[in-house]
C-alpha positions as CSV (number, residue, x, y, z in Angstrom):
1,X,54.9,66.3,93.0
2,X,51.8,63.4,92.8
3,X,50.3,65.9,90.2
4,X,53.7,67.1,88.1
5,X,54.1,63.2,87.9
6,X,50.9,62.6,86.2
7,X,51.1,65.2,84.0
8,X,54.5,64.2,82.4
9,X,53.0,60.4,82.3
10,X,49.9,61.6,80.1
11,X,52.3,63.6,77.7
12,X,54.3,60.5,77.5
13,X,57.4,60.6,79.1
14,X,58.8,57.5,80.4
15,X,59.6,56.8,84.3
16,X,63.5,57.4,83.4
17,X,62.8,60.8,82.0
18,X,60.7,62.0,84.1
19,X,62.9,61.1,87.4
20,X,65.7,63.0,85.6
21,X,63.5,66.1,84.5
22,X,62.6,66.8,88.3
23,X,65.7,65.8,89.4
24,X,64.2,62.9,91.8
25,X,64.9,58.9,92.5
26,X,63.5,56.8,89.9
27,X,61.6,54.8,92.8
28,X,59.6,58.2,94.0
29,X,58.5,58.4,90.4
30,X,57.1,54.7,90.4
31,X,55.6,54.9,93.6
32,X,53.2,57.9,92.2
33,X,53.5,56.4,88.7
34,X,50.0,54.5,88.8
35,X,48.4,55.8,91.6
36,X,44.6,57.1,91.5
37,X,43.9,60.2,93.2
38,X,41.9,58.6,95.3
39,X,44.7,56.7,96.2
40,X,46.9,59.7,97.1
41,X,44.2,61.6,99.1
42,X,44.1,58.3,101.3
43,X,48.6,57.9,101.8
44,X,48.3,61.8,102.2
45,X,46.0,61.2,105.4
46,X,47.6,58.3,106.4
47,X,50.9,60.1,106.8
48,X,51.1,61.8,110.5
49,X,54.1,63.4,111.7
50,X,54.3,63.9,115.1
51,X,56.6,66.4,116.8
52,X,58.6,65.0,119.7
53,X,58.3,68.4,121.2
54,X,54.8,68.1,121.3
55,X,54.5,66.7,125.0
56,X,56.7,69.4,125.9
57,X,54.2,72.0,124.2
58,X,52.7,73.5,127.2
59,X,55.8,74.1,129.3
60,X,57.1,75.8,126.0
61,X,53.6,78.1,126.0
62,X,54.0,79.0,128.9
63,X,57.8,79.9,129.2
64,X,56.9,82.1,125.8
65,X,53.5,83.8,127.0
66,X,55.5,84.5,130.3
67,X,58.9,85.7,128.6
68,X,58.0,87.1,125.2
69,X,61.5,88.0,123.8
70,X,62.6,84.6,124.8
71,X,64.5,83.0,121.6
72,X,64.5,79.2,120.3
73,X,68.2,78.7,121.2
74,X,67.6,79.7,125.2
75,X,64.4,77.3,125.2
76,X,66.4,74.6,123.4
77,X,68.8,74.9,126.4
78,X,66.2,75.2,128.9
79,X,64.9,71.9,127.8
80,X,68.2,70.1,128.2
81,X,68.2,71.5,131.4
82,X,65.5,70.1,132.8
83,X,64.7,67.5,130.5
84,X,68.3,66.1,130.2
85,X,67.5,65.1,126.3
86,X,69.8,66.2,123.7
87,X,67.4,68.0,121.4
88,X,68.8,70.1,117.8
89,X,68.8,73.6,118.3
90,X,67.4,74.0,114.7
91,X,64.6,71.4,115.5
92,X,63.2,73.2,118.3
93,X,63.5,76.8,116.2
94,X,61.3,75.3,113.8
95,X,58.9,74.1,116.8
96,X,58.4,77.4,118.3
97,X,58.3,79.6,115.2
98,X,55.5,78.0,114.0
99,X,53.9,77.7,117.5
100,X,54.2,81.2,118.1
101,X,52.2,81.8,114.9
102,X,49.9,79.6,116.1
103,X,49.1,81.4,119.3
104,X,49.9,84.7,117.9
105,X,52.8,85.3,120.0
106,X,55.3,87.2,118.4
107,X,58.9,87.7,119.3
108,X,58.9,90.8,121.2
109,X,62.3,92.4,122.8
110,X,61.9,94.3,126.2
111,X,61.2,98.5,124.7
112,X,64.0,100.7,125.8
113,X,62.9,103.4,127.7
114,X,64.1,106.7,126.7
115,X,64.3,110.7,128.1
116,X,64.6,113.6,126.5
117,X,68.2,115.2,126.9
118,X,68.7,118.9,127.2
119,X,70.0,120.9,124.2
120,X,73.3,121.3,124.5
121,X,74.8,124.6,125.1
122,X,75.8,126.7,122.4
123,X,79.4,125.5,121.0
124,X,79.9,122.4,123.3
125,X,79.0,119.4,121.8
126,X,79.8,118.2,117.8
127,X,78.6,114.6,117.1
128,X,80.8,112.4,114.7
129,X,80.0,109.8,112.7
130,X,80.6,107.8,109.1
131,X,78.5,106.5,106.6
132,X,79.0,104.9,102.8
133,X,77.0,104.2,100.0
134,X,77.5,102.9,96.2
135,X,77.1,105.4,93.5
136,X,77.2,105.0,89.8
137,X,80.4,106.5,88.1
138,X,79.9,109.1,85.8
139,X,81.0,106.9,82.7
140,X,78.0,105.3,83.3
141,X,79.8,101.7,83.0
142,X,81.1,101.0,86.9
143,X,79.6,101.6,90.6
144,X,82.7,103.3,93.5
145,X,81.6,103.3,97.1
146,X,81.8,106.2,98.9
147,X,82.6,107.2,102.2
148,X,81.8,110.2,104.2
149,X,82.5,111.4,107.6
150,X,79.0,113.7,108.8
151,X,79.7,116.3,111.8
152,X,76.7,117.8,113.3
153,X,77.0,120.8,116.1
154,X,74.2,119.1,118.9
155,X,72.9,123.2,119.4
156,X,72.2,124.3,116.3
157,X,72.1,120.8,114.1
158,X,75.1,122.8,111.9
159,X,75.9,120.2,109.3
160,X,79.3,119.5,107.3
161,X,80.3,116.4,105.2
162,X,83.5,115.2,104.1
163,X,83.6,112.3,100.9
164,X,85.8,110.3,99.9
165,X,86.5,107.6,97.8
166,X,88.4,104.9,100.1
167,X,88.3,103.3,103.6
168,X,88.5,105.9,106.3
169,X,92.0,105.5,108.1
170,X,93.1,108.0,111.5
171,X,94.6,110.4,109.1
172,X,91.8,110.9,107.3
173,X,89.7,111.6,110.4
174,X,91.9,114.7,111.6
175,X,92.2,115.6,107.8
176,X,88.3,115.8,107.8
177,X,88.1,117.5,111.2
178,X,90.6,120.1,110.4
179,X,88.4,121.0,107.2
180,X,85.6,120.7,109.1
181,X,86.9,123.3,111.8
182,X,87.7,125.5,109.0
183,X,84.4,125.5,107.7
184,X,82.2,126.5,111.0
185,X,85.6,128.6,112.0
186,X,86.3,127.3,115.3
187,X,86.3,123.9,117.0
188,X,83.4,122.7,120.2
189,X,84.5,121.8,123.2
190,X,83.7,118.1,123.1
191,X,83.4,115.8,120.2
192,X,81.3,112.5,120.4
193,X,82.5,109.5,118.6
194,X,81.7,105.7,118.4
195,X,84.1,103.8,119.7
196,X,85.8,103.1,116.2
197,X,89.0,101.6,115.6
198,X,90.6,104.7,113.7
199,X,89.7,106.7,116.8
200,X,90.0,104.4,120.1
201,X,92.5,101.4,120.6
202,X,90.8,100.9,124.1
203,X,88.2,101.8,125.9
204,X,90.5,100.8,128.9
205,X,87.4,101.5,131.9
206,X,87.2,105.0,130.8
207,X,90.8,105.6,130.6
208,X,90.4,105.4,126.9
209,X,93.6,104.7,124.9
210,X,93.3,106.8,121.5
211,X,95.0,106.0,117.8
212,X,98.3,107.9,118.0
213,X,97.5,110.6,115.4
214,X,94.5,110.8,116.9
215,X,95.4,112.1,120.3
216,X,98.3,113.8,118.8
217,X,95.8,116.1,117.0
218,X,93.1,116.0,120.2
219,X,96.2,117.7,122.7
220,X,97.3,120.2,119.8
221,X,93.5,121.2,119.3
222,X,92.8,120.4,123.2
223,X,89.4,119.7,122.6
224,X,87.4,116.7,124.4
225,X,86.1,113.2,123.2
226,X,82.8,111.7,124.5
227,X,83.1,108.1,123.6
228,X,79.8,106.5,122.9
229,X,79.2,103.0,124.9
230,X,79.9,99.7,122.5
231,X,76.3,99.3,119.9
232,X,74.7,102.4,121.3
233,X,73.8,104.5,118.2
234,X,71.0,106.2,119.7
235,X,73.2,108.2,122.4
236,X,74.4,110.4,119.3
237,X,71.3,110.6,117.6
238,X,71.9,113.7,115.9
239,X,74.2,112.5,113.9
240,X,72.9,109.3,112.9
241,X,69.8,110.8,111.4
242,X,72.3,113.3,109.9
243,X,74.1,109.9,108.0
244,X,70.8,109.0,106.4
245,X,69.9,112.2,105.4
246,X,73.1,112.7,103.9
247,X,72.1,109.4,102.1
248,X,68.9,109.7,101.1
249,X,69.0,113.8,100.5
250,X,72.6,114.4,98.5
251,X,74.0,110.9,97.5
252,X,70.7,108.9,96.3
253,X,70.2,108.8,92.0
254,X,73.3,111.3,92.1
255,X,76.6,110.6,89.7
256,X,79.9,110.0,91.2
257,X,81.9,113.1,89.8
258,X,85.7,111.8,88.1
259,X,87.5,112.9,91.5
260,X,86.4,113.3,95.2
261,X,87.2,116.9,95.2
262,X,84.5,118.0,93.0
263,X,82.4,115.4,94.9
264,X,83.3,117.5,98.0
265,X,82.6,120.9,96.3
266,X,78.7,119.8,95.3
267,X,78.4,118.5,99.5
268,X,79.3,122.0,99.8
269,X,76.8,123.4,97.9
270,X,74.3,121.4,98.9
271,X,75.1,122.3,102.7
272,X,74.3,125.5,102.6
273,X,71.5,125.4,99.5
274,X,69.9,123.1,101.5
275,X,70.6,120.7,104.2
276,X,71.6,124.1,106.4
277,X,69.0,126.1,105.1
278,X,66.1,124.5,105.7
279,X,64.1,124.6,108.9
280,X,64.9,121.9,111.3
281,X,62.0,119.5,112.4
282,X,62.7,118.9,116.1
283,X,64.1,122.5,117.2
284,X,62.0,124.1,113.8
285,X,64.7,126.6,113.8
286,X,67.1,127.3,110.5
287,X,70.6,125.9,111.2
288,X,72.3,128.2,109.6
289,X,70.6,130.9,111.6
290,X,71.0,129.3,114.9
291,X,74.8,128.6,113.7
292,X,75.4,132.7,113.4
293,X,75.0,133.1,117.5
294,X,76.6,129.5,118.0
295,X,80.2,130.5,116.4
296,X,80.7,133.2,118.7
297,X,81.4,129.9,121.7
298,X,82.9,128.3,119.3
299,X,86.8,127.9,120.8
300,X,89.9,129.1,117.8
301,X,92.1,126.7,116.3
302,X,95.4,126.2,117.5
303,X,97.9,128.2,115.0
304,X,100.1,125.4,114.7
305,X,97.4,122.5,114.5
306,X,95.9,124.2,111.4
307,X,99.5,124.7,109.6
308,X,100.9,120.9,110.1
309,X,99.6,118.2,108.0
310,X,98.9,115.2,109.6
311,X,101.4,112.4,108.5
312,X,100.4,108.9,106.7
313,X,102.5,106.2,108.1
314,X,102.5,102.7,106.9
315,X,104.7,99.9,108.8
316,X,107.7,98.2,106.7
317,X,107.3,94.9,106.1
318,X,109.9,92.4,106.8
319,X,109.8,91.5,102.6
320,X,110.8,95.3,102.8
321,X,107.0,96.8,101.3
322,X,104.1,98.2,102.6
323,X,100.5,98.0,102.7
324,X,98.3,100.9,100.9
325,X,94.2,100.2,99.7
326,X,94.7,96.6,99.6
327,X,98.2,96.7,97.7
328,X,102.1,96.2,98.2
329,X,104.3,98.3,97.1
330,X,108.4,97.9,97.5
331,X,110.7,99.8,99.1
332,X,114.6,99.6,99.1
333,X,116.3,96.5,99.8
334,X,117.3,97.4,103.4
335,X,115.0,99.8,104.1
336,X,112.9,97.2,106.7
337,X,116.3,97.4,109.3
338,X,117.0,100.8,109.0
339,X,113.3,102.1,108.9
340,X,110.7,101.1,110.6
341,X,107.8,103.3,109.6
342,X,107.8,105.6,106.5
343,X,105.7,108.8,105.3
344,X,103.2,108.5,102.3
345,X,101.8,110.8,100.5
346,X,99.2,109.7,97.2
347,X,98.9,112.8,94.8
348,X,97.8,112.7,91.4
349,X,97.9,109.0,90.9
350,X,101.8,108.8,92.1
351,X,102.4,107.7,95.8
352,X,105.6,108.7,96.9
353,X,107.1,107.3,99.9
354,X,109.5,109.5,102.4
355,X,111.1,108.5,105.8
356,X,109.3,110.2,108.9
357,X,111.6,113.1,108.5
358,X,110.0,114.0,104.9
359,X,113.0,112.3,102.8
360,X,112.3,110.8,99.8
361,X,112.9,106.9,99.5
362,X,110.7,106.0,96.1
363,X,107.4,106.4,94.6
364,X,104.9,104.4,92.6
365,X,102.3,104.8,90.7
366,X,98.6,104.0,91.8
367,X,97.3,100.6,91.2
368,X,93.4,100.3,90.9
369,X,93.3,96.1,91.8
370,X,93.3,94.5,94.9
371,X,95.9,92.7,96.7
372,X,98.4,93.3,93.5
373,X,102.1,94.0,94.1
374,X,103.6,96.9,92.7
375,X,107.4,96.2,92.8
376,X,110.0,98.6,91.3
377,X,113.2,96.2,89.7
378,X,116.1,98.3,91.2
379,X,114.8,97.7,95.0
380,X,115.6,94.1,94.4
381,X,118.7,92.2,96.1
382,X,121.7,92.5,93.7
383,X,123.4,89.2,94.2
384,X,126.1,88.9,91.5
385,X,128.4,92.1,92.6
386,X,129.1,89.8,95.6
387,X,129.5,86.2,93.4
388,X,131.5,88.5,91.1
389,X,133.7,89.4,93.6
390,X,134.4,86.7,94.8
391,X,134.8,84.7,91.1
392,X,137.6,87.7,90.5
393,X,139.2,86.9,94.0
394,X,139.4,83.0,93.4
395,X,141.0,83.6,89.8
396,X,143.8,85.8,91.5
397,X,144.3,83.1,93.2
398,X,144.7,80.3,90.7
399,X,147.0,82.8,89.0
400,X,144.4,83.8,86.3
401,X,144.5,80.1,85.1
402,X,140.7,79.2,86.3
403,X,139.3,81.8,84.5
404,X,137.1,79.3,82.1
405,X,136.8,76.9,84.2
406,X,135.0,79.7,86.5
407,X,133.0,81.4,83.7
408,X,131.5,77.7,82.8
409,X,130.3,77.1,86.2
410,X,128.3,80.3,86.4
411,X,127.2,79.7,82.9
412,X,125.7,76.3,83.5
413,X,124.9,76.5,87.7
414,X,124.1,80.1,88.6
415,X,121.9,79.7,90.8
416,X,124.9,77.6,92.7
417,X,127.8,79.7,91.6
418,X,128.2,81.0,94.9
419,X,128.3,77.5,96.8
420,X,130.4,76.2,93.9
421,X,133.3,79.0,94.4
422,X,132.8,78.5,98.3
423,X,133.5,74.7,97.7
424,X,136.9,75.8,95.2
425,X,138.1,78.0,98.3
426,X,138.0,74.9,100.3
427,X,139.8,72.7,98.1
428,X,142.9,75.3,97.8
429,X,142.9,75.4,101.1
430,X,143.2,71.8,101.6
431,X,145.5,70.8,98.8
432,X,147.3,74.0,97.5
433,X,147.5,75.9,94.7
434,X,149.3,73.8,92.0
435,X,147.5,70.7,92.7
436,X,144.2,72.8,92.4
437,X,145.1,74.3,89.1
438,X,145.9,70.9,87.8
439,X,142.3,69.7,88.4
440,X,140.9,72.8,86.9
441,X,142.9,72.4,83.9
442,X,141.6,68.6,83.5
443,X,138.1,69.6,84.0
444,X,138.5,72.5,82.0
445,X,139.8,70.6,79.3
446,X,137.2,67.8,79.8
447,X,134.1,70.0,79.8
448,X,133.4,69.0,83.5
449,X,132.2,72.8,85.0
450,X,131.7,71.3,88.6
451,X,134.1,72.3,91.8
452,X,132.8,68.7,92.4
453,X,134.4,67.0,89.6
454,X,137.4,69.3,90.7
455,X,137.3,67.9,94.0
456,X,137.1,64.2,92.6
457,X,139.9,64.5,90.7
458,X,142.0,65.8,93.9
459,X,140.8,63.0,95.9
460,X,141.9,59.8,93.7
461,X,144.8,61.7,93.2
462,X,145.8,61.8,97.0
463,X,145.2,57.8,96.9
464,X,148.4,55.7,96.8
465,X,149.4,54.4,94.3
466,X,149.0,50.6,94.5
467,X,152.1,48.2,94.0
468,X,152.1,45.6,91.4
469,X,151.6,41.6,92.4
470,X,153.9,39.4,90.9
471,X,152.0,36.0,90.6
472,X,154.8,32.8,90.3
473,X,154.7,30.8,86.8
474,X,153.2,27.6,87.5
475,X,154.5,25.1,85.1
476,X,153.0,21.9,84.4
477,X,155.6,19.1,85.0
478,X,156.3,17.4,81.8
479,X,157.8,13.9,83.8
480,X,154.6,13.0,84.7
481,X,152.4,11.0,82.2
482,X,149.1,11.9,83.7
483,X,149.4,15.2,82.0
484,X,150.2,13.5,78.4
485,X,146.5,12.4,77.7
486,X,145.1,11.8,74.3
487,X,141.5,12.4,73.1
488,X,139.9,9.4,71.8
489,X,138.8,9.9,68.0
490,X,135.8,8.9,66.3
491,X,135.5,8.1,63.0
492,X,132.8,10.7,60.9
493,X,131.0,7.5,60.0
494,X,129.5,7.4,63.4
495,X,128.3,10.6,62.8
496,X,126.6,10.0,59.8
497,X,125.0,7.0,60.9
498,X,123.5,8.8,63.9
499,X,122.0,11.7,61.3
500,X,120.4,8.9,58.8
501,X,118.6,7.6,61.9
């Protein structure tokens, strides 16, 4: 800063300017303005900041030399403990990073220790898991993530991929298992899975509660589920390195094809050109080799699992929509009481919505945005069959004689035309027919298209009719001669005289 300073000051910038230029108080700027270097080597030494953990330093040594994965925030709390002073968390980070560089003492966790496992037998285990990475579209102009579920048979290392172009949802998991089961031609005995939310609601003490598609497809199939213990990736190894590879080998520098289909075709491909053909580098076998002998304990699919399509249901909304990728889309006015979960199916950019008997209700087309609603115009409330209805009803009434006075209340309130007609009801209720029709007729005539007005008009019209107060003539008596008074006169003179002065 001493030396930024100084430079602006000998290609002439004033104090002002420079303060401004580096974005610092005008007083910093003086303080540095005129002072020799000589001057600044001197303040520089003079300036000593002392840490207030630094009487604390060799209690802090030692809890770090004797507990090397201990962190800042447990030795922050350590020293309020037996210190009893409130010191900052973010203080005390600061302290022991840099002491730990200082003593060379790096942050070390405790090193898991591990065992080799057993190869599984041949058919029993498959290990599940889901990856996603960005890829460049092929118009070359816009990135789509990609998402991919990777299966791995633990005996053989057997690989198969399933893309796709949006979140994963429980559906999409026994869609990719079925094709998955088609591909090797048989299913394991045990699947092992993270405990993910499309696959496990709870993992209950081991009585784990499973996504309802989820175990309706596991007791069809009657296979079983090994579910992996909460941020433990490395008790399904197999599958994890599987993800990267699928990564680093297929995905990485490749274009994302116009549809996930075609995407799906090339994983294919690529399975059995190359991931499946190569030779393995723990069991240095060919997977594809081993897999021949493996298929043979491989268990058959259920007939009836592999001809049923798993159903997409989507919860109605109380606003009578539903949620699909991030968007709303409307259903039926009274389809929310009378249906509570409906089907979905999204094909060729159309997704058409059926109740959970497969009948149709409405489709819509595909929106690409986010949180966008997608409403169709006939699923909203109709509104003025009812006020119509009613309008017809109370011109019956009023014997066809309040049929402009009607039409100009929904003209100039509609959005009150039903309270207005409510409020008419009421008022030939109360005062009858002909008196109603007469205060329709006045307002009518006097361009007053309010039941209000109409009600007004009934209302001073109920009022009696006050009677009229005869006041008595007082006459002034003429005997009297304190009533015959005469004005004194004055003469204009006076008047004159008074202007001249």
């Amino acid at each position: 800063m001493y030396a930024i300073i100084q430079q602006m000051k000998n290609q002439g910038f004033s104090q002002a300017r420079t303060a401004k230029e580096l974005c610092i108080h005008r007083k910093t700027v003086k303080r540095y303005w005129n002072m020799t270097a000589d001057e600044y080597e001197q303040n520089c030494h003079a300036v000593k900041k002392i840490s207030t953990l630094a009487e604390y330093r060799s209690i802090i040594e030692s809890w770090i030399k004797e507990h090397p994965s201990i962190s800042a925030a447990q030795i922050c709390d350590w020293l309020k403990e037996s210190y009893s002073i409130d010191f900052k968390e973010r203080t005390v980070s600061r302290y022991v990073k840099g002491l730990r560089i200082e003593l060379n003492l790096p942050k070390t966790a405790a090193p898991r220790e591990y065992t080799a496992v057993s190869e599984s037998p041949p058919g029993r285990q498959m290990q599940v898991d889901f990856g996603e990475m960005w890829m460049p579209h092929a118009n070359r102009k816009t990135r789509i993530k990609v998402r991919f579920a990777a299966f791995v048979l633990s005996h053989s290392r057997y690989k198969f991929v399933y893309f796709q172009s949006r979140p994963f949802c429980t559906t999409d998991l026994v869609t990719a298992l079925r094709e998955c089961f088609k591909y090797i031609g048989g299913m394991p005995h045990e699947l092992v899975f993270d405990q993910d939310s499309i696959v496990c609601v709870s993992e209950n003490c081991g009585d784990v509660i499973y996504t309802h598609e989820f175990e309706k497809f596991r007791q069809e199939c009657k296979f079983n589920v090994y579910m992996c213990r909460p941020a433990d990736p490395e008790s399904k190894g197999k599958v994890e390195n599987a993800v990267k590879y699928v990564k680093h080998g297929f995905l990485d520098n490749r274009l994302y094809p116009f549809d996930d289909e075609t995407l799906n075709y090339c994983g294919i491909e690529w399975l059995e050109r190359t991931a499946n053909a190569k030779i393995h580098g723990t069991t240095r076998k060919i997977p594809a080799e081993v897999f021949k002998e493996e298929r043979e304990y491989l268990l058959p699919m259920p007939i009836e699992a592999d001809a049923c399509k798993a159903q997409i249901l989507r919860t109605v909304r109380k606003d009578n929509t539903i949620l699909y990728n991030c968007n709303r889309y409307s259903l039926p006015v009274g389809t929310y009481p009378n249906q509570q979960e409906v089907e979905i199916e999204a094909v060729d950019g159309i997704l058409k919505i059926y109740t959970v008997f497969h009948e149709y209700i409405c489709e819509h087309k595909l929106s690409q945005g986010s949180g966008v609603l997608i409403k169709n115009r006939h699923h909203e409330r109709d509104t003025s069959t009812a006020v119509n209805e009613l309008q017809k009803k109370l011109d019956e009434s009023l014997d066809h004689k309040a049929g402009a006075f009607l039409g100009g209340i929904r003209a100039d309130k509609p959005r009150y035309a039903r309270d207005q007609f409510k409020l008419i009801q009421t008022l030939l209720d109360k005062y009858g027919k002909e008196k109603l029709i007469a205060a329709v007729s006045f307002c009518t005539e006097s361009k007053l298209f309010s039941a209000n007005y109409a009600k007004d008009f009934l209302s001073y019209s109920e009022q009696p009719v006050p009677e009229p107060v005869h006041f008595a003539a007082n006459r002034i008596p003429v005997d009297k001669p304190v009533y015959h008074v005469t004005a004194e006169k004055r003469s204009l003179d006076v008047y004159a005289k008074a202007g001249d002065m």
